[in-house]
N, C-alpha and C positions, 0 to 999 in steps of 0.2 A: 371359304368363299373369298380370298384374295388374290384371284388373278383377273387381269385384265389383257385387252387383244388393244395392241397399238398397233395402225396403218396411217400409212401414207394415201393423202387424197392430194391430187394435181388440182390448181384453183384454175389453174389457165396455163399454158403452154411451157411459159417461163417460171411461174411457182407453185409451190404446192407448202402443205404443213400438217402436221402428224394428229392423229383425231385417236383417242381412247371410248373404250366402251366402259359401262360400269363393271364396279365386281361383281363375279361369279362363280362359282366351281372351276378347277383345272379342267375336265370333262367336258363344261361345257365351252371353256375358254378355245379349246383347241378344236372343238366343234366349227366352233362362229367364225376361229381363225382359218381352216381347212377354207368353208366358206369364200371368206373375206381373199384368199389367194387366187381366188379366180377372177377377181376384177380389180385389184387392187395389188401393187407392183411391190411393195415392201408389207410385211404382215408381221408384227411378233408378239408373242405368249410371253406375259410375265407377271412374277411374284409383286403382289402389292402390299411390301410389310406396313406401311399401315394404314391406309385404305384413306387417306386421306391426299394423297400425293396427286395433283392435275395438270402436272407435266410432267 
């Protein structure tokens, strides 16, 4: 259970800043990330070796 789904959320026209979820299973991460590509313009799945990382 160390992967997490980082996206890009737009704040306003001119910027925006990248939002993580908690860990999870790979299975689920890629789930939530499939998900998250439909409304959300940059999406990515990744290893969080040590689950303490919040950027």
């Amino acid at each position: 259970m160390n992967y997490r789904v980082k996206y890009w959320r737009w704040i306003n026209e001119q910027a925006g800043e990248w939002y993580r979820t908690g860990l999870m299973t790979k299975e689920n991460a890629e789930k939530v990330a499939e998900s998250f590509r439909q409304s959300h313009e940059q999406v990515e799945v990744y290893y969080d070796d040590d689950g303490k990382r919040t950027n």
